[in-house]
C-alpha positions in Angstrom: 119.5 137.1 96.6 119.1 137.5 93.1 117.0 136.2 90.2 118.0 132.4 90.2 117.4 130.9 86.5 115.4 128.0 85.1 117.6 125.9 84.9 119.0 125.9 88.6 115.3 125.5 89.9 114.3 122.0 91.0 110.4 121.8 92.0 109.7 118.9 93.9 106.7 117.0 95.9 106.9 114.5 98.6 104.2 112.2 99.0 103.4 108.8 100.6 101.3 107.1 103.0 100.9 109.3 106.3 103.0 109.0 108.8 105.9 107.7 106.5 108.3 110.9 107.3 107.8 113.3 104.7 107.0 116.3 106.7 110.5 115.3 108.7 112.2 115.1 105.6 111.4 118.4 104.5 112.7 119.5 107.7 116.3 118.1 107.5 116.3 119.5 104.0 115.7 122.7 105.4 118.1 122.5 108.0 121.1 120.7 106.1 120.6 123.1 103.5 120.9 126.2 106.1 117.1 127.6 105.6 116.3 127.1 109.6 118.3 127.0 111.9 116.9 124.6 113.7 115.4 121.5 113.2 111.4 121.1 113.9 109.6 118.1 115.0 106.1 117.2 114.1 105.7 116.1 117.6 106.1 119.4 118.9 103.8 120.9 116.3 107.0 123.3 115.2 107.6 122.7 111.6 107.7 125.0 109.0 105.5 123.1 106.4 102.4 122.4 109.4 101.9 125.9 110.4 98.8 125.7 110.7 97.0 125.4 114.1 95.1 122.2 113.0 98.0 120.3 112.1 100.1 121.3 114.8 96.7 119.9 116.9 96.2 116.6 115.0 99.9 116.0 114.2 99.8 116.0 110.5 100.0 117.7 107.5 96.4 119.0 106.1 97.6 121.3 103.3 100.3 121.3 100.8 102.8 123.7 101.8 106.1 125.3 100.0 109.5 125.9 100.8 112.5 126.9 99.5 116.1 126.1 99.8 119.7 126.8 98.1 121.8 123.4 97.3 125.0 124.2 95.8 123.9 126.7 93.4 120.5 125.3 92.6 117.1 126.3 94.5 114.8 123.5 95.6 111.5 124.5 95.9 109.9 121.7 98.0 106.0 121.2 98.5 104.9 118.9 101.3 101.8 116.9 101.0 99.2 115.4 103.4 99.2 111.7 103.3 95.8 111.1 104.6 93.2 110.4 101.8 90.4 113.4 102.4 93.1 115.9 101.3 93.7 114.2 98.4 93.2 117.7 96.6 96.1 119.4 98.0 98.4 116.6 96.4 97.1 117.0 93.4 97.5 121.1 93.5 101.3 120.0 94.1 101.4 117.5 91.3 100.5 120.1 89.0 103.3 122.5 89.4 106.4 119.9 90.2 108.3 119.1 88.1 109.2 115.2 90.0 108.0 113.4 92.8 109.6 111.8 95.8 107.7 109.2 97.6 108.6 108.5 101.1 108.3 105.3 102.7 108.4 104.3 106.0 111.1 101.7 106.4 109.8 99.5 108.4 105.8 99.2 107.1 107.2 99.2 103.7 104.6 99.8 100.7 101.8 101.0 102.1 98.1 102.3 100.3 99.5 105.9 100.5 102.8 104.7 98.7 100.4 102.9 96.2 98.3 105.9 95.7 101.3 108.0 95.5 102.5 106.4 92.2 99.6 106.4 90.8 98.9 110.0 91.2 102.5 110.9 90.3 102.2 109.0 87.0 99.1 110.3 86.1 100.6 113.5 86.6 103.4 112.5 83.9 106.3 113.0 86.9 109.9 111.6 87.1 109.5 109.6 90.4 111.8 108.9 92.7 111.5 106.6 96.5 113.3 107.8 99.6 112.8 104.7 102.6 113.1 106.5 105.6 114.1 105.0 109.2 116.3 102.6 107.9 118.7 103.2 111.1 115.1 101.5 112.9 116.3 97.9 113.9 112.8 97.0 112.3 113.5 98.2 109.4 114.4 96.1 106.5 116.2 97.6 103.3 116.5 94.9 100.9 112.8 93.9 101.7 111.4 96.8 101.1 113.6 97.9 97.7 113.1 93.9 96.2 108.9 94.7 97.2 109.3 98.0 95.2 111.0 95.7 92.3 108.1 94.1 92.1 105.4 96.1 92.5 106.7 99.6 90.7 109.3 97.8 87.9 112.9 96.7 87.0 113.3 100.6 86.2 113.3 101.1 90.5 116.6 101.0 91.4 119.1 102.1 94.5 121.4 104.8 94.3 122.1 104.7 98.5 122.2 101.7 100.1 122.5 101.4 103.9 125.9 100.8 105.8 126.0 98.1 108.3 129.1 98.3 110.6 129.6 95.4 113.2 126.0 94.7 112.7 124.5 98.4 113.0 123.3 101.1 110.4 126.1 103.7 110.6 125.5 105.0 107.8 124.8 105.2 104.1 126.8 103.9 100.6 126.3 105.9 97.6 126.3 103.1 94.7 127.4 105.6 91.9 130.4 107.3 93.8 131.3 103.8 95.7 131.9 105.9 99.2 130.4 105.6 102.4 128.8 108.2 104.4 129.0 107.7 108.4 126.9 110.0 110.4 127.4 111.3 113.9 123.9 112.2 116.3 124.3 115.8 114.5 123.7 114.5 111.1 127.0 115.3 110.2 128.3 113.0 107.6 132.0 112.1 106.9 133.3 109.8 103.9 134.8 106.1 105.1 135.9 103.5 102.5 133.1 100.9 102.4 133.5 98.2 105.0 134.0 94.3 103.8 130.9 93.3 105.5 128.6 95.7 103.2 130.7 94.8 99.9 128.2 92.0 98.8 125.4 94.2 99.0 127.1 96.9 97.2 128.0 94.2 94.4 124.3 92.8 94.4 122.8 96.6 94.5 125.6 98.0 91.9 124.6 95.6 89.3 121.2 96.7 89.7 121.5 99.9 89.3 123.8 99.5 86.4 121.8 97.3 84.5 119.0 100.2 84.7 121.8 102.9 83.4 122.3 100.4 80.7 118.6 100.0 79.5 118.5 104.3 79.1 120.9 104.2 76.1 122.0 101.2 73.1 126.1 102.1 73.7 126.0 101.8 77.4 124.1 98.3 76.9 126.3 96.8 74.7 129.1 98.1 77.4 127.0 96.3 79.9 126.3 93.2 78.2 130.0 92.6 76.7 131.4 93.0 80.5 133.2 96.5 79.9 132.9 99.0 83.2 130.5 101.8 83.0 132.3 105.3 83.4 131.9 107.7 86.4 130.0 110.3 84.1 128.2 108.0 82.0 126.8 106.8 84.7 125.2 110.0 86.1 124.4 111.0 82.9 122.9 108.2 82.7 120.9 108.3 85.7 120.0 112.3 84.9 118.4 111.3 81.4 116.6 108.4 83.3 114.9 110.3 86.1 113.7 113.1 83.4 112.8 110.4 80.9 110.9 108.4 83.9 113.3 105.1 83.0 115.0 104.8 86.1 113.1 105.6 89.2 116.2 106.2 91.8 115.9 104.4 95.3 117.5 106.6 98.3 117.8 105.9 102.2 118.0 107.5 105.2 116.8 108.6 108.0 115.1 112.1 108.2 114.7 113.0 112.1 118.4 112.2 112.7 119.5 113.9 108.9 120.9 110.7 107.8 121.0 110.5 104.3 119.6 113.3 103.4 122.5 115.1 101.9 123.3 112.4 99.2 119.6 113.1 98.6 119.8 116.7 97.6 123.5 116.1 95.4 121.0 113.9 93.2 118.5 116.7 93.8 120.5 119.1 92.2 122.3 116.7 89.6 119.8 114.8 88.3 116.7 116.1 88.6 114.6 117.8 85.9 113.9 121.5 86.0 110.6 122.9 84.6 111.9 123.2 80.8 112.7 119.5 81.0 109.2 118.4 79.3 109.5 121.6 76.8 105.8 121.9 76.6 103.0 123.1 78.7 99.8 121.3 78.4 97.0 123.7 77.8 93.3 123.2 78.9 91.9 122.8 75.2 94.6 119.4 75.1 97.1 121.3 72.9 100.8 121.5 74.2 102.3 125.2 74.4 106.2 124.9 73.9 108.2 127.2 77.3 109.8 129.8 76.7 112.1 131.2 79.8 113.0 134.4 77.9 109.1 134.8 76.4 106.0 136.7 77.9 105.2 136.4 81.6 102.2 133.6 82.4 101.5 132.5 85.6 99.0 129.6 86.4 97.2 129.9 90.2 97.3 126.3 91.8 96.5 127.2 95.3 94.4 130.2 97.2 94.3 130.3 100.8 91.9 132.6 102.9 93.9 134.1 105.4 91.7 136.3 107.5 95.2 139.4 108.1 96.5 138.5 105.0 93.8 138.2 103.0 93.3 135.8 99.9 97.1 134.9 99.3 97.4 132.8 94.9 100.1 130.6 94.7 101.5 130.5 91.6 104.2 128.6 89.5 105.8 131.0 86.5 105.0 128.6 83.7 106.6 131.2 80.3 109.0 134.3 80.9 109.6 135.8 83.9 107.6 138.0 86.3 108.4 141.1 88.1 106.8 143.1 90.7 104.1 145.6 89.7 103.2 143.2 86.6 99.8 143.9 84.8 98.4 141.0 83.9 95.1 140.0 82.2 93.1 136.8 84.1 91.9 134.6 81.1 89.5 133.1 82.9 87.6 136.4 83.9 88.7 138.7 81.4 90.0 141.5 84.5 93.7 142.7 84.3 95.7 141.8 87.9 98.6 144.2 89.2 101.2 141.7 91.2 102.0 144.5 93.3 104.3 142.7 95.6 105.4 139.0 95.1 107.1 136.5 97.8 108.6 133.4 98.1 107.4 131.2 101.0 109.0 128.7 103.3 105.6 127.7 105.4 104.0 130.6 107.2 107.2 133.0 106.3 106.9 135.2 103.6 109.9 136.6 101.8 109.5 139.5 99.2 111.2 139.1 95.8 111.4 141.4 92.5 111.4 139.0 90.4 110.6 135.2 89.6 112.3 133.6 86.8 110.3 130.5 84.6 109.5 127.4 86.6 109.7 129.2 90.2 106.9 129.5 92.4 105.6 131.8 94.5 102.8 133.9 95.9 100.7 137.2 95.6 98.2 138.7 98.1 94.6 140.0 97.1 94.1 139.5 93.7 90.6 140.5 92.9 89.0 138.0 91.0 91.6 135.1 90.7 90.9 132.1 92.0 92.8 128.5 91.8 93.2 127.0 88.7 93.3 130.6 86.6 95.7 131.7 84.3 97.1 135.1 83.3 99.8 136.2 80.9 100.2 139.9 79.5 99.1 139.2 75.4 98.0 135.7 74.3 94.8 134.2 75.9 95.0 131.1 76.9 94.7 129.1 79.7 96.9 125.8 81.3 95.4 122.6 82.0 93.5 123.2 85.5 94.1 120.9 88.1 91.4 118.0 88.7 89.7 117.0 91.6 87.7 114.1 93.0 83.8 114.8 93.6 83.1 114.9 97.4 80.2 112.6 98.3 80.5 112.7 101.8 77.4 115.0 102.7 76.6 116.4 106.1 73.8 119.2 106.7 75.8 122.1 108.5 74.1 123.8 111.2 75.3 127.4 112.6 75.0 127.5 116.8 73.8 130.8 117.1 72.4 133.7 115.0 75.5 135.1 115.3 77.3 132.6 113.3 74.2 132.1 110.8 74.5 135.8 110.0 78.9 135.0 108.9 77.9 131.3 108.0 77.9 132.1 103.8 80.7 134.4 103.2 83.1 132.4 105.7 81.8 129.1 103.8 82.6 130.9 100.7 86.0 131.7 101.6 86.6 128.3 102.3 85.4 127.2 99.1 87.4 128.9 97.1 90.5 127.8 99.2 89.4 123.8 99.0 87.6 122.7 95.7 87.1 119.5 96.4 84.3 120.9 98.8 80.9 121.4 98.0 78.0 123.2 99.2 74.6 123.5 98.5 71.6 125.6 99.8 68.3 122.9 99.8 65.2 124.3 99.0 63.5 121.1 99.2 65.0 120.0 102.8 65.4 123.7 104.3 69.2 122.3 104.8 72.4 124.3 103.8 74.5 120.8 102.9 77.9 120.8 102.8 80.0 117.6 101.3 83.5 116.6 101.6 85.8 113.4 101.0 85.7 112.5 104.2 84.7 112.6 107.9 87.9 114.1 109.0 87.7 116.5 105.8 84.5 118.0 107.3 86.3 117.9 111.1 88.8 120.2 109.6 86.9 122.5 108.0 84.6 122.8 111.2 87.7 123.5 113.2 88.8 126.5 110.0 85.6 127.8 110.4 86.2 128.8 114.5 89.6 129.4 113.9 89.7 131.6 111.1 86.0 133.4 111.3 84.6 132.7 114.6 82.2 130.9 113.4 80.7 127.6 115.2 78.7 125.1 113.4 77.8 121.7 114.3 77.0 118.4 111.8 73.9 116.7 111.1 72.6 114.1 109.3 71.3 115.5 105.7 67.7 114.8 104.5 66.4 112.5 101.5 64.1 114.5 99.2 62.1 112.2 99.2 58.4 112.8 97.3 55.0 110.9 97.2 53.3 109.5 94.2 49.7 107.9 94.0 49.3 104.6 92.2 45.2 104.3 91.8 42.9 106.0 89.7 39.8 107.8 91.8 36.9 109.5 91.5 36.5 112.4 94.3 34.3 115.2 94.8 35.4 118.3 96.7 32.8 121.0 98.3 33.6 123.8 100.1 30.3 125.7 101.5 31.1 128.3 103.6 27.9 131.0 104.9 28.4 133.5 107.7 25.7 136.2 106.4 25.9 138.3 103.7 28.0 136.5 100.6 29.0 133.3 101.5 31.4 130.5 99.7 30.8 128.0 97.4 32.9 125.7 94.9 32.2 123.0 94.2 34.4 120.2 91.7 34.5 116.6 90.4 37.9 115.3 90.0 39.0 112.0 88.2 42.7 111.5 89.6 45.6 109.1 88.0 49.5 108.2 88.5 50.8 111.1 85.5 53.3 110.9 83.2 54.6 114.0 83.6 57.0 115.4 86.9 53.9 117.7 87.7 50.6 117.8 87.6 48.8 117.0 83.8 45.3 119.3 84.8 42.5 118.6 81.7 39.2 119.6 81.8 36.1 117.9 80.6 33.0 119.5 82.1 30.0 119.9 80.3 27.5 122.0 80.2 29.1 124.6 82.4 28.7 123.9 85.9 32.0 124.7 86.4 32.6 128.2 84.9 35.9 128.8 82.5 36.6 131.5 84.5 37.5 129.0 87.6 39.7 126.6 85.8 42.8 128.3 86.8 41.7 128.6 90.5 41.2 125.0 90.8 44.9 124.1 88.8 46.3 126.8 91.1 45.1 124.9 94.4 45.9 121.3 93.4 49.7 122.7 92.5 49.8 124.2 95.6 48.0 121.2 97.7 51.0 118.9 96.2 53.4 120.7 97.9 52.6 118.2 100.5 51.0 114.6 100.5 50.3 112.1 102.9 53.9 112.0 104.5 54.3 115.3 103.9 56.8 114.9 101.1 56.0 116.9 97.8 53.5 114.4 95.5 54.8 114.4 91.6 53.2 112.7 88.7 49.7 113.6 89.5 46.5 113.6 86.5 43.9 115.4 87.5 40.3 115.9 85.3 37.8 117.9 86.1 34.9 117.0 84.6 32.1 118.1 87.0 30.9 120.2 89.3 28.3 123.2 90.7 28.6 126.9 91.7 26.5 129.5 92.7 26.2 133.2 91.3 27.0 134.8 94.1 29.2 133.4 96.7 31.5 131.2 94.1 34.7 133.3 93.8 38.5 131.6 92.9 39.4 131.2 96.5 36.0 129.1 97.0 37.2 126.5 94.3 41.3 126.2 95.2 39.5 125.4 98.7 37.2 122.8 97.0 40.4 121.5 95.1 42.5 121.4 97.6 39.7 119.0 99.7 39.3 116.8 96.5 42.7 116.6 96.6 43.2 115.4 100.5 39.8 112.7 99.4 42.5 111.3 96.6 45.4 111.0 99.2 43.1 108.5 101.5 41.5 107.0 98.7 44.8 106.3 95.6 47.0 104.6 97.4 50.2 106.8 97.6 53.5 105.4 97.9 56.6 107.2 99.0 59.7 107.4 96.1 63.6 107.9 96.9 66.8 109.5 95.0 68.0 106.5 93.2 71.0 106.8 90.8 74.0 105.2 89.1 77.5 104.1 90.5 80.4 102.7 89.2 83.2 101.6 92.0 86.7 101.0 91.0 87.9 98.4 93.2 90.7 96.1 93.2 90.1 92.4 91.6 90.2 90.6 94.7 87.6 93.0 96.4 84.9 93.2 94.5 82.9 89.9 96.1 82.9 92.3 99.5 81.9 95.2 97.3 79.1 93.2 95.9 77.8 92.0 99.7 78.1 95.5 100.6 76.1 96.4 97.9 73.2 93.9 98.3 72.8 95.2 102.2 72.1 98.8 101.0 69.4 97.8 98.5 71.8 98.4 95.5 71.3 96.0 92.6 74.9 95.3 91.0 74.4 95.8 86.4 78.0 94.8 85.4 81.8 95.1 85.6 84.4 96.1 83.3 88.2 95.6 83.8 89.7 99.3 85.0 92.1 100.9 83.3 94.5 100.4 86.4 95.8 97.4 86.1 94.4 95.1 88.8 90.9 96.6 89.1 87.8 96.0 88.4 84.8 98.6 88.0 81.5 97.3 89.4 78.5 99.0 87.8 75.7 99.4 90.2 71.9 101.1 90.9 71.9 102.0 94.7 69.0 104.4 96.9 71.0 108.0 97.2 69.7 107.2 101.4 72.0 103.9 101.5 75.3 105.7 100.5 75.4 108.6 102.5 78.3 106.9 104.7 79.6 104.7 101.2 83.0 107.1 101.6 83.7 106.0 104.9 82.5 102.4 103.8 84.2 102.2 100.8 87.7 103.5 101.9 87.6 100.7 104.7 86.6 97.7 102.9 89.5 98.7 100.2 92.3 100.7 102.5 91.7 103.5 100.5 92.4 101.8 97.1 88.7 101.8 96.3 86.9 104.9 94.3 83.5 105.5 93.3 81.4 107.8 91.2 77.5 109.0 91.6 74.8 110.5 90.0 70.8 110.4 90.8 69.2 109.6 88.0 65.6 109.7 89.2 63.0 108.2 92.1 62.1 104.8 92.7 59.0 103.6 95.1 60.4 102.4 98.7 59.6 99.3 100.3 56.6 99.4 102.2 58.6 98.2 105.2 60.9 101.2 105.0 58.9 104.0 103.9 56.9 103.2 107.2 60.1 104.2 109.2 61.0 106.8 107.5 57.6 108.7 107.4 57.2 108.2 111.2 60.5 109.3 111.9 60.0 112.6 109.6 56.1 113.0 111.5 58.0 113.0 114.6 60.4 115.7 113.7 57.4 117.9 112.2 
């Protein structure tokens, strides 16, 4: 095959709500288009966009993956998306290099959160959208309910371009609205053309008018044609419908049914037609917010939106060609690093299968194994250094402490976590000094389920979860007056230190050491001896947690010429130190910090309740910038939100979002701080 050029290259993303189709849509697109030559079913874990061994497990897509396909002259790159909200990453990697978006409902739930999401992530993303309902042949499903609820919720710009076919009271088929034919499909998915039957001709009046009133709102001529009654032409009207889908003012609505290949044809005509190709928005947003204008015939730059870690492979960069064209054997420079890349052999990718090309022209995608030091989100070009706007991703909050089984596994644990990490940025991991925990965070439980399941898969490497530890620390809250003596005499030179030591709640996150003694019974010499054991006693205080904020004076004390030495008075410190611990009344502090939960209007009273039971205290709320939500500013203990994820996305359906940060320690109630130093004297 040879080089196919911009303007025949159509990069699109199906998302929605799992479980709506999308993964069987790509399939008949595949099929119809002669890619496979058969069709896969998700159910039998055989299709080429969940290769992977999880999702052929778990039944659903995990990963965005890319295919390709030829549609009379025109090559569809297609990237498949997970619908399930912890890989909410991998839809936006895909976002970032389409160039529109088709959503995929299920035709009998309707709009669902996923289709909600869906939109908003596609117009964030500045996409043409576009809806497909699928499993409108179900007897369930209802057609005009669903398009008249995507009216209303997405706009008067939604509109049908297929309509279903009803024939003696059964969906035979579909009727494309700009063409005024019928398509009838057998149990192969082959389609023929009918003339429209009489009993679908009041839909196609209703659904026709529709559509042509949003044709009519894309240009002033064609609305004065509208308005003064005059019929809108064949080729106005899919010129029409082109400009509107690139322009984002009509949002075509399509049928079908994708495990039987109804409708699906119609689908990639428009496809082909009407969709935009990548020069369509003639500028490039760059990461410093300027706007870079494409150039097809300029110099070659690539930006990496995806990395996987294949263990044969090796690390495999997809890439979308975003100026010029690249060839095989390139050189190019990685602005984010500074180190030149040789693209010694490039593919194109349907799934899993790999097919090696010369030569990509702008806007096409495709992929290049063992790069060196590219990673996602890096761009490279040959001359200019710049880079493209890097794809965002949500913070994880969802932390669990990750255990390796064996020493076996603890010795792989950091390199095949490492791997993983650079494949998935919306992970995090972090080593804790503090709690002697490697912590690893996610957007989910089933997030962290997966990457348990990569980690045996892909490295041998078992792990198990467990619950991650508070830091929590230990403050005193009295001023005292101790005295600390350590007299130690086995013959020969013994020890002796002895200190007086006023102690007070500090200011500072340490320890504030003065010194007042007079008269020298406590030499200069032994200062730093008895600063050095009370840092070192705080380490631990009563609970065991590290003590912060502590004011220690010495202002008296006694030695002796010959056995005082600087161990003798850390020793006396560190016992003046335990005297203040019984004696100051320590309480035990938590992580605290500052939240603000975007949630929809009607929510936020269960948000609130939710909030009061995990000892959060609610400061404010400001209207969202999504229309319909309401951001509820909150204080809250980092120990009461360690399951919030989980919380939040139930309470809401997944429309609900929040955002963290610890922002220092607060005391614990007495009631609690019991409980929680028991528990961690048990496990010591």
């Amino acid at each position: 095959m040879g080089v196919i050029e911009t303007k025949s290259i159509r990069n699109v993303a199906l998302l929605g709500h799992g479980g709506c189709g999308k993964t069987s849509l790509a399939e008949a697109m595949l099929y119809i288009t002669g890619a496979t030559d058969r069709l896969g079913k998700v159910a039998d874990g055989n299709t080429v966009s969940d290769f992977d061994a999880e999702e052929a497990k778990r039944g659903f897509s995990l990963s965005a993956s890319v295919m390709n396909m030829m549609w009379k002259d025109c090559k569809i790159n297609l990237l498949d998306t997970p619908g399930y909200l912890d890989f909410v990453g991998e839809v936006n990697q895909a976002l970032r290099v389409a160039d529109s978006a088709i959503i995929v409902i299920d035709g009998k739930a309707g709009i669902e959160v996923g289709t909600e999401l869906a939109w908003g992530y596609a117009e964030k993303a500045g996409l043409p959208r576009a809806f497909f309902i699928n499993k409108f042949d179900d007897n369930e499903a209802r057609f005009a309910r669903v398009l008249d609820s995507l009216h209303d919720t997405f706009g008067k710009n939604v509109c049908p371009l297929t309509i279903p076919m009803v024939k003696n009271g059964e969906v035979t088929g579909c009727i494309d609205l700009i063409e005024k034919i019928a398509h009838v499909f057998d149990n192969n998915g082959r389609h023929s053309v009918e003339i429209i039957p009489e009993e679908s001709m009041e839909a196609v009046e209703k659904y026709r008018d529709m559509l042509m009133e949003a044709v009519a709102s894309t240009n002033e001529d064609l609305m004065m044609k509208y308005f003064e009654g005059e019929e809108i032409t064949h080729m106005e009207a899919i010129n029409a419908v082109h400009e509107g889908i690139i322009h984002g003012e009509i949002v075509p609505v399509f049928c079908g049914a994708a495990t039987k290949l109804w409708g699906v044809w119609t689908m990639l005509d428009k496809i082909t037609e009407s969709f935009p190709r990548h020069t369509a928005k003639k500028n490039e947003l760059l990461a410093d917010g300027d706007d870079m204008e494409i150039v097809p015939e300029g110099e070659p730059a690539i930006f990496v939106f995806k990395t996987v870690a294949d263990p044969f492979v090796g690390k495999m960069s997809f890439f979308k060609v975003m100026n010029g064209a690249v060839k095989r054997d390139l050189l190019l420079r990685n602005n984010t690093t500074g180190d030149n890349e040789k693209l010694a052999h490039i593919y194109t990718m349907n799934g899993k299968k790999q097919t090696e090309v010369d030569e990509l022209a702008c806007g096409d995608i495709g992929m290049v194994a063992k790069l060196t030091s590219t990673n996602t989100n890096d761009t490279l070009t040959w001359n200019k250094a710049f880079s493209y706007a890097p794809i965002t991703y949500p913070t994880a909050y969802y932390v669990k402490a990750i255990v390796p089984l064996s020493a076996k596994d603890e010795s792989k644990i950091s390199q095949s976590i490492a791997r993983m990490l650079e494949e998935d940025l919306t992970l995090g991991f972090e080593n804790n000094a503090e709690t002697k925990q490697m912590l690893i965070s996610g957007l989910g439980d089933m997030h962290l389920a997966v990457l348990e399941a990569k980690l045996k898969t892909r490295f041998g490497v078992a792990v198990k979860y467990d619950e991650p530890k508070m830091a929590y620390r230990e403050k005193i809250t009295k001023r005292v007056d101790v005295e600390g003596k350590h007299k130690k005499q086995n013959g020969g030179s013994g020890q002796y230190g002895h200190v007086k030591i006023r102690f007070a709640p500090g200011e500072e996150e340490g320890l504030t050491f003065t010194v007042s003694v007079v008269g020298g019974t406590v030499p200069k010499n032994f200062y730093p001896a008895v600063e050095k054991g009370l840092i070192d006693s705080m380490a631990k205080g009563v609970a065991g947690f590290p003590l912060v904020q502590l004011a220690a004076d010495l202002y008296d004390g006694s030695y002796h010429d010959v056995d005082s030495d600087e161990i003798s008075f850390k020793t006396a410190a560190n016992i003046a130190y335990k005297k203040c611990l019984e004696q100051a009344a320590p309480v035990l502090l938590e992580p605290v910090g500052d939240m603000s939960i975007t949630v929809p209007e009607s929510l936020v009273g269960d948000v609130m309740g939710d909030l009061n039971k995990r000892r959060g205290a609610v400061m404010g709320m400001d209207a969202a910038e999504k229309k319909g939500y309401t951001v509820v500013h909150a204080t809250a203990p980092k120990a009461e939100i360690v399951d919030y994820p989980i919380a939040l996305r139930a309470m809401t359906q997944g429309r609900g979002s929040f955002e963290y940060t610890v922002t220092g320690y607060d005391v614990v109630p007495a009631n609690i701080a019991s409980k929680i130093v028991e528990k961690y004297k048990a496990q010591a």
